[in-house]
C-alpha positions as protocol buffer text, in pm:
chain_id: "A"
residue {
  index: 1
  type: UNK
  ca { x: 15334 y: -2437 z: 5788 }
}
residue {
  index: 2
  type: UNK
  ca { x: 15179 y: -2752 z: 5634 }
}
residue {
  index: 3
  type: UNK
  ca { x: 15387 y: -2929 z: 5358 }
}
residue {
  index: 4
  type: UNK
  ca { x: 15127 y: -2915 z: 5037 }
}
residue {
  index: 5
  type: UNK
  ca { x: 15165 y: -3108 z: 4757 }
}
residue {
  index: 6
  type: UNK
  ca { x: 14951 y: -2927 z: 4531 }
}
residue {
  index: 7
  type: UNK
  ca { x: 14956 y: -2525 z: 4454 }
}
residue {
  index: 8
  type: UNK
  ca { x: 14587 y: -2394 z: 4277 }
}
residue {
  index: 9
  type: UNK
  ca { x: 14725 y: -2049 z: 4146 }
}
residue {
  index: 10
  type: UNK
  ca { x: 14548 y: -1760 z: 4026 }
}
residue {
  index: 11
  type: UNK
  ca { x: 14663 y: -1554 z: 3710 }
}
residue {
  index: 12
  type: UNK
  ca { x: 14616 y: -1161 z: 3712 }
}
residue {
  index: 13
  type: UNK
  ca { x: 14737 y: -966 z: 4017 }
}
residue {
  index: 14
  type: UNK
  ca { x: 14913 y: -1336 z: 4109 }
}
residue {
  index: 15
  type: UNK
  ca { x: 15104 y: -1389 z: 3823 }
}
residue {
  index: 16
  type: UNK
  ca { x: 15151 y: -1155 z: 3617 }
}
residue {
  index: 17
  type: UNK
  ca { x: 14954 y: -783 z: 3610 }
}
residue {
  index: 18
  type: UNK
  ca { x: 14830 y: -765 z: 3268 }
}
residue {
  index: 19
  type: UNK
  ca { x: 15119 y: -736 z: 3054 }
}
residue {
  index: 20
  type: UNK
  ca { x: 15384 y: -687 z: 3301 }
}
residue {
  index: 21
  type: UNK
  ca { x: 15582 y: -932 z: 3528 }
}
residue {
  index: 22
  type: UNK
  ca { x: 15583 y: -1008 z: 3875 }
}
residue {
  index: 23
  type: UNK
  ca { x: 15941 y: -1168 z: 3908 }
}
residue {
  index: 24
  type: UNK
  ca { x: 15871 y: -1273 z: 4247 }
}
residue {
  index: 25
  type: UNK
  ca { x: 15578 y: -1518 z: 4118 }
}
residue {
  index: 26
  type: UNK
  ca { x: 15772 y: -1664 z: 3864 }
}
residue {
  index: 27
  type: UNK
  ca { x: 16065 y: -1717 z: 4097 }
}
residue {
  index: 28
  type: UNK
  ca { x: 15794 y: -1883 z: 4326 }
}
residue {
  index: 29
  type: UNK
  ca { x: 15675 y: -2115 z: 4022 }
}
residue {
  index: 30
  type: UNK
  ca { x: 16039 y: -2235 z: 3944 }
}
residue {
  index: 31
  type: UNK
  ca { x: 16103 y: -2338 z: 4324 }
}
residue {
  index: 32
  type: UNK
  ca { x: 15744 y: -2501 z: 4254 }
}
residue {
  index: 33
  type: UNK
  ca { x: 15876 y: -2718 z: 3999 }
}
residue {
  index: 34
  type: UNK
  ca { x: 16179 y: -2820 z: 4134 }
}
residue {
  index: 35
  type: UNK
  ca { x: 16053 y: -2943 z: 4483 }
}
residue {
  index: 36
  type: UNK
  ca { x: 15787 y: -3179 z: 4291 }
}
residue {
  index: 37
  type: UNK
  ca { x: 15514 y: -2977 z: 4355 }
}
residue {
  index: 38
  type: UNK
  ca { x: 15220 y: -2984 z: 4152 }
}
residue {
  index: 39
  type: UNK
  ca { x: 15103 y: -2644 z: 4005 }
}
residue {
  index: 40
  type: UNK
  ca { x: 14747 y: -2581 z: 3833 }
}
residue {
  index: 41
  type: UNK
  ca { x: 14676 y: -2199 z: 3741 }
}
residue {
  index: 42
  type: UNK
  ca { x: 14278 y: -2149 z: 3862 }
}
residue {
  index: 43
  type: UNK
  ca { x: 14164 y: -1895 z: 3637 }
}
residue {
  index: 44
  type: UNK
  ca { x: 13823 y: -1765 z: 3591 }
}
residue {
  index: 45
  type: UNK
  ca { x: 13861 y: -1681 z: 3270 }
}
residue {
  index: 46
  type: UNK
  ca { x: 13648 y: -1855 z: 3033 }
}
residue {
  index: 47
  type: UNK
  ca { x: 13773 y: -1679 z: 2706 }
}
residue {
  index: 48
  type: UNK
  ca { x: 14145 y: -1830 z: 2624 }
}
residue {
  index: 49
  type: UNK
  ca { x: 14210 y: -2176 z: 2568 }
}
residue {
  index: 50
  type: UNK
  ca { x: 14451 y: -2374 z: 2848 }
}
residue {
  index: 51
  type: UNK
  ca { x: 14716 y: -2355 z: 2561 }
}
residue {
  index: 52
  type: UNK
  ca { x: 14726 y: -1972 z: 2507 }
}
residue {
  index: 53
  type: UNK
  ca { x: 14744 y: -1942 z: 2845 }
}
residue {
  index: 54
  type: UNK
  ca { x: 15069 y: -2200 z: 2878 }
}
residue {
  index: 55
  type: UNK
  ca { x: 15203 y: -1997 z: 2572 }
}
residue {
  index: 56
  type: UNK
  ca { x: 15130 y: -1659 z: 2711 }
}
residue {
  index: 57
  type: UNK
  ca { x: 15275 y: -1755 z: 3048 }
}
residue {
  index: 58
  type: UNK
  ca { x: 15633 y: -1931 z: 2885 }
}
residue {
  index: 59
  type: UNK
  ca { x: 15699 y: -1635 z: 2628 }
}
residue {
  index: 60
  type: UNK
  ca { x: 15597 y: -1330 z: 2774 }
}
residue {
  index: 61
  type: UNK
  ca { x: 15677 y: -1455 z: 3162 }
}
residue {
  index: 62
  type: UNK
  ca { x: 15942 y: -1707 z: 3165 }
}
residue {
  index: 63
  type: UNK
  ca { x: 15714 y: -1919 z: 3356 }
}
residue {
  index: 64
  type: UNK
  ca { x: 15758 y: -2306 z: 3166 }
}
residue {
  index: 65
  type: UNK
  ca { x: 15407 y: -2458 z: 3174 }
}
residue {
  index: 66
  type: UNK
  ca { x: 15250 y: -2657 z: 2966 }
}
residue {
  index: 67
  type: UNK
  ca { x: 14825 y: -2684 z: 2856 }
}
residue {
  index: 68
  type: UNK
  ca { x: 14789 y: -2939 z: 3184 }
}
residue {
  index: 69
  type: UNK
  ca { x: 14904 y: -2691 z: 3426 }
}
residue {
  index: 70
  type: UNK
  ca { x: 14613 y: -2408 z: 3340 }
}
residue {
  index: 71
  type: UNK
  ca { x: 14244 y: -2481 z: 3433 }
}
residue {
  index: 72
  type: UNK
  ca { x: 14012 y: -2224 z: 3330 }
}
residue {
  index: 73
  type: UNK
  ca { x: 13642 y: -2172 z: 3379 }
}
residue {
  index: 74
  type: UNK
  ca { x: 13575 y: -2304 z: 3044 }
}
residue {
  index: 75
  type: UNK
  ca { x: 13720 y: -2628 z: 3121 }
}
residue {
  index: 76
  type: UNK
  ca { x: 13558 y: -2664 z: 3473 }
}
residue {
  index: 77
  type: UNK
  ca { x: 13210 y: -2543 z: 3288 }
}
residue {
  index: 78
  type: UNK
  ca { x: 13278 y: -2809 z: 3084 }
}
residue {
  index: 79
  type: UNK
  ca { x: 13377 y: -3102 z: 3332 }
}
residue {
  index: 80
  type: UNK
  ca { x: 13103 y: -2998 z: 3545 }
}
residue {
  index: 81
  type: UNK
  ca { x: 12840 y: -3022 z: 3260 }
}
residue {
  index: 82
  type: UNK
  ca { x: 12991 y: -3377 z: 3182 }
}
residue {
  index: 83
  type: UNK
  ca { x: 12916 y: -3509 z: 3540 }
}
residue {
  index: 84
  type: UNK
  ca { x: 12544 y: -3431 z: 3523 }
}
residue {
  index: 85
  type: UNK
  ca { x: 12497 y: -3442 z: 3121 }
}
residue {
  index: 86
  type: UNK
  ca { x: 12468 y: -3700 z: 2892 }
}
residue {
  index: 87
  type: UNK
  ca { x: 12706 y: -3701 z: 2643 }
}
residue {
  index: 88
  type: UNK
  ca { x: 12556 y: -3514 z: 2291 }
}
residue {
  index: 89
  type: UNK
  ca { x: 12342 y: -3278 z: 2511 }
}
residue {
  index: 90
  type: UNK
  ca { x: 12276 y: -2944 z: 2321 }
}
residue {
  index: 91
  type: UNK
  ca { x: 12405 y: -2652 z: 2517 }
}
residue {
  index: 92
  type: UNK
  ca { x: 12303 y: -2301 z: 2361 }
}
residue {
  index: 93
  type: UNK
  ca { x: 12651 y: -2096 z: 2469 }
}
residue {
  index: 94
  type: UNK
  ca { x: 12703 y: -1735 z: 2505 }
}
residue {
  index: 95
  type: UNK
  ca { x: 13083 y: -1659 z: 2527 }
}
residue {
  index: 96
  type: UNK
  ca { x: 13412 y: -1665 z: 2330 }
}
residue {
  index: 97
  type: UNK
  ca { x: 13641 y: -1994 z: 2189 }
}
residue {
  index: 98
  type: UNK
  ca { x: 13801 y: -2102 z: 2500 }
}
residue {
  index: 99
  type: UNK
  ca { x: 13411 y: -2197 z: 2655 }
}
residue {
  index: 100
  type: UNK
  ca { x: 13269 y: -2358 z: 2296 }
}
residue {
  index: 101
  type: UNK
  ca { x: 13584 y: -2567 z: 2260 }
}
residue {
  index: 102
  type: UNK
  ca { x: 13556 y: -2717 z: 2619 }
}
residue {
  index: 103
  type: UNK
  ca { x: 13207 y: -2779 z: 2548 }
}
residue {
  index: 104
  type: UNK
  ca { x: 13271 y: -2923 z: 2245 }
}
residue {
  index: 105
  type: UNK
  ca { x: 13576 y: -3152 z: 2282 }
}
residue {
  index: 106
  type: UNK
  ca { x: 13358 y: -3279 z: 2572 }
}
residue {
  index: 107
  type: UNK
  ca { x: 13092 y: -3431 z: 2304 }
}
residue {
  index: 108
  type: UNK
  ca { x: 12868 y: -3121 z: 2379 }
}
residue {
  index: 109
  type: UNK
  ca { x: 12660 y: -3012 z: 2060 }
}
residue {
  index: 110
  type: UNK
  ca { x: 12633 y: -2625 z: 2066 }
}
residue {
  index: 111
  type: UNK
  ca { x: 12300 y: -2460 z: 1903 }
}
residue {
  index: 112
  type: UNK
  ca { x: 11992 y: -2268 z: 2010 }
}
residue {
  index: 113
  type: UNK
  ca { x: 11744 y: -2538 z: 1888 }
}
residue {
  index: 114
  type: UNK
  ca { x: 11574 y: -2641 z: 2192 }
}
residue {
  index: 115
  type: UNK
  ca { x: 11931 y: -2706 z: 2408 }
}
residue {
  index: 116
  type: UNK
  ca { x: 11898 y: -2843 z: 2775 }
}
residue {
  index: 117
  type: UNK
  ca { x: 12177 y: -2602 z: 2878 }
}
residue {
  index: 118
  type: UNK
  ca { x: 12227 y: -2189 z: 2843 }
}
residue {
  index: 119
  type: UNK
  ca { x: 12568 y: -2099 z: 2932 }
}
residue {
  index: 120
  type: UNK
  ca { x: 12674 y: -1801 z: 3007 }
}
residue {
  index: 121
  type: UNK
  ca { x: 13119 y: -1615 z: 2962 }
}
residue {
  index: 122
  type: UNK
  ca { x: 13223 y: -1316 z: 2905 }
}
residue {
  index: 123
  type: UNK
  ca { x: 13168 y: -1217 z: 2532 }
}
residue {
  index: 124
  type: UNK
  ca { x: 13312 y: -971 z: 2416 }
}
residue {
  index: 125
  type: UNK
  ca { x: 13131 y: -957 z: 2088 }
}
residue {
  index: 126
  type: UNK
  ca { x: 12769 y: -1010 z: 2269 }
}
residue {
  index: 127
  type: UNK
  ca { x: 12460 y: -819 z: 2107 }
}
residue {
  index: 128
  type: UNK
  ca { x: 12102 y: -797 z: 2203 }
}
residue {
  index: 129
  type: UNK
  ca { x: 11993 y: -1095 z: 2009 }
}
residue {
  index: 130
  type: UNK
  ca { x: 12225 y: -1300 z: 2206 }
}
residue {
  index: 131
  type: UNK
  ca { x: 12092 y: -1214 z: 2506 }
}
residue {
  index: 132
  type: UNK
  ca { x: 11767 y: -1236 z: 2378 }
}
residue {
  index: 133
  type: UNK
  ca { x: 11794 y: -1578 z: 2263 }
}
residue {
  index: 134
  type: UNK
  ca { x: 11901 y: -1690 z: 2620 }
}
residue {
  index: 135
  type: UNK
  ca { x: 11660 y: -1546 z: 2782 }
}
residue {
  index: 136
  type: UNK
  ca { x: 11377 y: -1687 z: 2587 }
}
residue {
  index: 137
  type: UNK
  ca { x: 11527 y: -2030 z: 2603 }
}
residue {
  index: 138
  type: UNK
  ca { x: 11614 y: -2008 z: 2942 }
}
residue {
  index: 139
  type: UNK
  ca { x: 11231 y: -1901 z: 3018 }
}
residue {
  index: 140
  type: UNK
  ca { x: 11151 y: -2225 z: 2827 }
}
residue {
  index: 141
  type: UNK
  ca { x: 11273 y: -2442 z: 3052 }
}
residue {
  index: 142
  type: UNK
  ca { x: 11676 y: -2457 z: 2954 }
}
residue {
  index: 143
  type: UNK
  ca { x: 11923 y: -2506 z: 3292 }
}
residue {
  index: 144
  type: UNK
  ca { x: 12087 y: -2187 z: 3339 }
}
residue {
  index: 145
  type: UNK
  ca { x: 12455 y: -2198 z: 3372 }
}
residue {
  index: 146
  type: UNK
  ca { x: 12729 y: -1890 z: 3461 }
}
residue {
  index: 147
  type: UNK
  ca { x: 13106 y: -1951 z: 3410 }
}
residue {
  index: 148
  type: UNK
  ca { x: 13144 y: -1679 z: 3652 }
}
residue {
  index: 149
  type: UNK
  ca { x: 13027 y: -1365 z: 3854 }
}
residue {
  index: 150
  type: UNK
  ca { x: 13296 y: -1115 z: 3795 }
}
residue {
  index: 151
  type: UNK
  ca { x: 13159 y: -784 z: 3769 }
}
residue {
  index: 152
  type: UNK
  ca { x: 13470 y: -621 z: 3623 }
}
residue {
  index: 153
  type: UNK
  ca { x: 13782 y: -651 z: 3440 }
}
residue {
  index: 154
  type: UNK
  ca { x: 14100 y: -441 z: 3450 }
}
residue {
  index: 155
  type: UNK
  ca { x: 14225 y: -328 z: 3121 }
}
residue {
  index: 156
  type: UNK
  ca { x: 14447 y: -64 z: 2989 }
}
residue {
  index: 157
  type: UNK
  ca { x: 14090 y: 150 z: 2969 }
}
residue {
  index: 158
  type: UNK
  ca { x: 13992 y: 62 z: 3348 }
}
residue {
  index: 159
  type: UNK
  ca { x: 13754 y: -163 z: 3487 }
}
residue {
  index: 160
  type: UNK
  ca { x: 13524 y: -308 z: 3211 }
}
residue {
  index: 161
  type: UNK
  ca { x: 13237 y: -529 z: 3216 }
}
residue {
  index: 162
  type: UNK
  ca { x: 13326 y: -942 z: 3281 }
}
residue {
  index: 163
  type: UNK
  ca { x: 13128 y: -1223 z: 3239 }
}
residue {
  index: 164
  type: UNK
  ca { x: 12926 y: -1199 z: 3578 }
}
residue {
  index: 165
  type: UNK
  ca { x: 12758 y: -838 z: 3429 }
}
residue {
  index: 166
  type: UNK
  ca { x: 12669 y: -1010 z: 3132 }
}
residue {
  index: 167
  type: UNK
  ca { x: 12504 y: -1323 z: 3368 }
}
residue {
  index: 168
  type: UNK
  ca { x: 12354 y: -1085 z: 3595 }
}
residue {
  index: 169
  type: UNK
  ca { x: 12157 y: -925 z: 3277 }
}
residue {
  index: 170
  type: UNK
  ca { x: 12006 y: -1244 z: 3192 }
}
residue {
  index: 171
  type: UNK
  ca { x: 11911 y: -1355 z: 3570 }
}
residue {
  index: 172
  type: UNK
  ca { x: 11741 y: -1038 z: 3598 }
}
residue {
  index: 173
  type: UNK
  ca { x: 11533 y: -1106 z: 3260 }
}
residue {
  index: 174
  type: UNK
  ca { x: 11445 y: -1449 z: 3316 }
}
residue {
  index: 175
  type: UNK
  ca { x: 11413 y: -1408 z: 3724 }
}
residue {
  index: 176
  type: UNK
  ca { x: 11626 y: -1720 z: 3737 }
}
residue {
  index: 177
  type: UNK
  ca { x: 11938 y: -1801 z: 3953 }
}
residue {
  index: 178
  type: UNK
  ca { x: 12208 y: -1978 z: 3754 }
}
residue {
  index: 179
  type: UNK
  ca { x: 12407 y: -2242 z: 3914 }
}
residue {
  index: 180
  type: UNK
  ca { x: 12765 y: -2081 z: 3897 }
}
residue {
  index: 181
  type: UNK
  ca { x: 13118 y: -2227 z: 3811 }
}
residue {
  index: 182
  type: UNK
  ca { x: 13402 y: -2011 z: 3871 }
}
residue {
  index: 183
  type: UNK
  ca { x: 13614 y: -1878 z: 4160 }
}
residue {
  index: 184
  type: UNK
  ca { x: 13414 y: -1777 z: 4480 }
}
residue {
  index: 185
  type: UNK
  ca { x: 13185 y: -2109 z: 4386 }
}
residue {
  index: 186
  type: UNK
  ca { x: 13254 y: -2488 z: 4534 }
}
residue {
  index: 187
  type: UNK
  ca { x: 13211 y: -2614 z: 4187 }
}
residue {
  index: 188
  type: UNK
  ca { x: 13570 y: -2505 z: 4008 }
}
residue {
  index: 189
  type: UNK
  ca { x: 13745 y: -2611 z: 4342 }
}
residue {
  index: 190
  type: UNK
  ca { x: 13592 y: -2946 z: 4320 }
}
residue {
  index: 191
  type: UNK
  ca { x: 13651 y: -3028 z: 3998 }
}
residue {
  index: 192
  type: UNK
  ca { x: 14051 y: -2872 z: 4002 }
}
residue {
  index: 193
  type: UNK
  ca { x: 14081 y: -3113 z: 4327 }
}
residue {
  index: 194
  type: UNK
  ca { x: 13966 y: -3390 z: 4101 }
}
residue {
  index: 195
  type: UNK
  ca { x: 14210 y: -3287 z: 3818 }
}
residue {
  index: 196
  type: UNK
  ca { x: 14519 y: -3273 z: 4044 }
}
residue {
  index: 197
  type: UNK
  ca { x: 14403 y: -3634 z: 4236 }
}
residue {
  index: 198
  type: UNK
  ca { x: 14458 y: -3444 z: 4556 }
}
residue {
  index: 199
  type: UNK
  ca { x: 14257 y: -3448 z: 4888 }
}
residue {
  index: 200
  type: UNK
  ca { x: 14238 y: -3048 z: 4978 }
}
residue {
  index: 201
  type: UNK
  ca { x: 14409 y: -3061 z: 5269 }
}
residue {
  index: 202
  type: UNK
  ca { x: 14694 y: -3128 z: 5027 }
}
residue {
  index: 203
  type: UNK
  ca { x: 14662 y: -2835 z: 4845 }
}
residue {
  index: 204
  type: UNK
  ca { x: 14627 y: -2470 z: 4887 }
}
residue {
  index: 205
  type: UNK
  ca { x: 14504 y: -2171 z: 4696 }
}
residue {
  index: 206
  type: UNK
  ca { x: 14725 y: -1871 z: 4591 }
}
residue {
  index: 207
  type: UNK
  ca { x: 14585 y: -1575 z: 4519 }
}
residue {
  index: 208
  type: UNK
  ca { x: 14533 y: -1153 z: 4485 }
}
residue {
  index: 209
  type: UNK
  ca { x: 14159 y: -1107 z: 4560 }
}
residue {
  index: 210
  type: UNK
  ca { x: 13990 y: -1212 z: 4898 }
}
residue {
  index: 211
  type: UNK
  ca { x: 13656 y: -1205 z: 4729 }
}
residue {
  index: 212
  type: UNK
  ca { x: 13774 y: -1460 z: 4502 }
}
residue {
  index: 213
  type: UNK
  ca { x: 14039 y: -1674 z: 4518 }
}
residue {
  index: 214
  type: UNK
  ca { x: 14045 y: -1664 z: 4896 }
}
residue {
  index: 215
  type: UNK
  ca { x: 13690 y: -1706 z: 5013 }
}
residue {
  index: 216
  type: UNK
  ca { x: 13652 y: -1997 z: 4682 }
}
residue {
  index: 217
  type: UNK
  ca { x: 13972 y: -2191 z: 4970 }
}
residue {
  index: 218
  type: UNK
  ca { x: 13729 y: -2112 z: 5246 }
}
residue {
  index: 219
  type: UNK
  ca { x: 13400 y: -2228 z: 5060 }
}
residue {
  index: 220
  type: UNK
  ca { x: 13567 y: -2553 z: 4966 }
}
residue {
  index: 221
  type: UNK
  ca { x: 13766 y: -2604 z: 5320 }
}
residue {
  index: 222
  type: UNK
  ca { x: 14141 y: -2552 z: 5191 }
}
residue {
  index: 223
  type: UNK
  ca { x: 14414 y: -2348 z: 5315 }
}
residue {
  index: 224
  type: UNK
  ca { x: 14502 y: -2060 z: 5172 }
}
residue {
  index: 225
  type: UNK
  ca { x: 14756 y: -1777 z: 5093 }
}
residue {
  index: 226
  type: UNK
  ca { x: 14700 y: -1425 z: 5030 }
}
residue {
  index: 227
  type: UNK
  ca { x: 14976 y: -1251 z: 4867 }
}
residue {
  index: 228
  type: UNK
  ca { x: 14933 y: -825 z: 4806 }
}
residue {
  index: 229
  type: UNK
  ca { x: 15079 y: -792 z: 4489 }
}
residue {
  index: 230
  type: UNK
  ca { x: 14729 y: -759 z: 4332 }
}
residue {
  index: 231
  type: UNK
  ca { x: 14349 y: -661 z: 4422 }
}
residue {
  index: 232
  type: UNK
  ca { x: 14325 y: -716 z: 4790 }
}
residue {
  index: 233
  type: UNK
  ca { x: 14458 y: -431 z: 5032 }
}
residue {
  index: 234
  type: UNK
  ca { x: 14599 y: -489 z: 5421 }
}
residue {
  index: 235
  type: UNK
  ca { x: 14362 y: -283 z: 5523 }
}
residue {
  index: 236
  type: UNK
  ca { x: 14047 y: -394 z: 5365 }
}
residue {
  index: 237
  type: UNK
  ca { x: 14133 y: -776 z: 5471 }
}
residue {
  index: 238
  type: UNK
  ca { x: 14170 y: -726 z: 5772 }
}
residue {
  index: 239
  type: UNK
  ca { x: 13824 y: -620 z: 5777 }
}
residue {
  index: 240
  type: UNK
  ca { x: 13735 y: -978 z: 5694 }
}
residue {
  index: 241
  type: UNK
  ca { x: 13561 y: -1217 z: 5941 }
}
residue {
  index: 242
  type: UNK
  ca { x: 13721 y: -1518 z: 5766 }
}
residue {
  index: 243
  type: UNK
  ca { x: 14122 y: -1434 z: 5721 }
}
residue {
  index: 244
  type: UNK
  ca { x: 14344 y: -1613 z: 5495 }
}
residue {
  index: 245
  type: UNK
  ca { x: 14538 y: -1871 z: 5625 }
}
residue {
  index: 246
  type: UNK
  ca { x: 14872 y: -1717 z: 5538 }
}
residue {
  index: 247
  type: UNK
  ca { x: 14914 y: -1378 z: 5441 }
}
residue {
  index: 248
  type: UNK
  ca { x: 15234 y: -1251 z: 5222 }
}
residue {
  index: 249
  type: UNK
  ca { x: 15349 y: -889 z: 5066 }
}
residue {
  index: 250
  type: UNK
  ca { x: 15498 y: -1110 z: 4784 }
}
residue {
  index: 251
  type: UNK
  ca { x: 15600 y: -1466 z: 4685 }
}
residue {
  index: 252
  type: UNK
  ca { x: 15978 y: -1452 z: 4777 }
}
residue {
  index: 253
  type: UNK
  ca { x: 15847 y: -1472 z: 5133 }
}
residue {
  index: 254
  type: UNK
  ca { x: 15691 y: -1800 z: 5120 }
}
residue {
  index: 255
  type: UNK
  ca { x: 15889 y: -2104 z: 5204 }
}
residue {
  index: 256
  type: UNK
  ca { x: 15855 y: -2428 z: 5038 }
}
C-alpha cells in the first residue's frame, strides 16, 4: 500500500447517504486530518456552492471542512473554461447557483446574447424555453459544454433525472457532442490534481460508484479505492475488466 499524500473523495454513497451518516467515513476523514493528509471532496454536483457543502458536511456530519476542501463540477466547469477562455467571455448557462457563481467569480459574463459558451447542470427549475434557447445557440455556432453525464439522482422519491439527462436532450437536438467535465471525464481529475499541487501518483480517488469515481482514477492514471457502502455491488465489479486498485466493505478498514 502506497503512502498518498492527497485523498480526492466522493460525497453520496462515500460520505454520507443523503441525509444519513456513514460514521465509518467520517472516522476515516478525522484520521485524514491528523496524519497531514490532504483531503478534496470530488463531487459532481454542479448545484451547491463549495461552502454549503463545507457547512452541510460540519453540521449535519461532524466532518470539519472548510470551502477549500470541496471541489464541485461547477468549480472545475469553471477552471476549465478559464484555461481556454478569455477572461469576459459570455457563457449562456443552464443550471442552478453553484455553476453561475463559478462562472461568474471567474470574470465570466452570463447571457444568451450571442455567448461563445452553452453550459449545461442539472436544473432543477429547467423549462422548454431553456432548452430551446441552447439549442438554437448551440446550432449557431456556441461551444457546447456538460458539467456532467449523470443520468440519475437518488432522492427520497427514487432515482430522478441529473444533469447528464438534461445534456443528453440538448446533444440529441443539436446533433452535437459536448466536451464533458465531471467524474468519469479526464477534465475534473486534471484540474483537482492542479488544485491540490499533487502529481497523481500522490493521490488516490475514494469512492461508491465504479462507473464514476473509479473508472474517472483509471481515465486519469491514479490509484484508486472502492469502498461498498454506496452504488457499486461485489458482484457487479467484479464483472469489471479494469478493477479498482483497492477494494474495501467500509472505511475503518483502510490503513493510513
Amino acid at each position: 500500500m502506497k503512502d498518498y499524500q492527497g485523498y480526492f473523495i466522493d460525497l453520496d454513497g462515500t460520505t454520507y447517504k443523503g441525509k444519513e451518516r456513514i460514521p465509518a467515513a467520517g472516522r476515516f476523514i478525522k484520521r485524514l486530518q491528523e496524519a497531514g493528509k490532504e483531503v478534496l471532496f470530488v463531487t459532481n454536483n454542479s448545484t451547491r456552492t463549495p461552502d454549503f457543502v463545507a457547512e452541510n458536511l460540519r453540521k449535519n456530519h461532524d466532518i470539519n471542512v472548510t470551502a477549500e476542501n470541496v471541489y464541485t463540477t461547477a468549480i472545475a466547469t469553471a477552471d476549465y473554461l478559464r484555461s481556454i477562455a478569455p477572461a469576459k467571455s459570455k457563457i449562456y448557462v443552464i443550471g442552478e447557483s453553484g455553476l453561475k457563481l463559478a462562472l461568474e467569480k471567474r470574470g465570466f459574463i452570463l447571457t444568451d446574447d450571442q455567448p461563445e459558451y452553452v453550459v449545461v447542470g442539472l436544473d432543477t427549475s429547467v423549462t422548454y424555453e431553456k432548452l430551446e434557447k441552447a439549442v438554437l445557440l448551440i446550432r449557431s455556432g456556441a461551444k457546447f459544454i456538460g458539467t456532467n453525464a449523470d443520468s440519475n439522482l437518488p432522492n427520497e422519491r427514487g432515482m430522478v433525472p441529473g444533469a447528464g439527462s438534461i445534456v443528453k436532450l440538448i446533444e440529441y437536438a443539436t446533433q452535437t457532442k459536448p466536451v464533458m467535465i465531471g467524474k468519469p471525464e479526464v477534465i475534473i481529475m486534471k484540474m483537482a490534481l492542479e488544485r491540490v499541487q499533487l502529481p497523481k501518483e500522490k493521490v488516490i480517488m475514494v469512492g461508491d460508484n465504479y462507473h464514476t469515481d473509479i473508472e474517472a482514477a483509471i481515465n486519469v492514471g491514479m490509484d484508486s479505492l472502492l469502498v461498498y457502502t454506496g452504488l457499486s455491488r461485489p458482484e457487479e465489479v467484479i464483472k469489471e475488466k479494469i478493477q479498482p486498485t483497492y477494494k474495501v466493505n467500509n472505511l475503518d478498514e483502510w490503513k493510513i
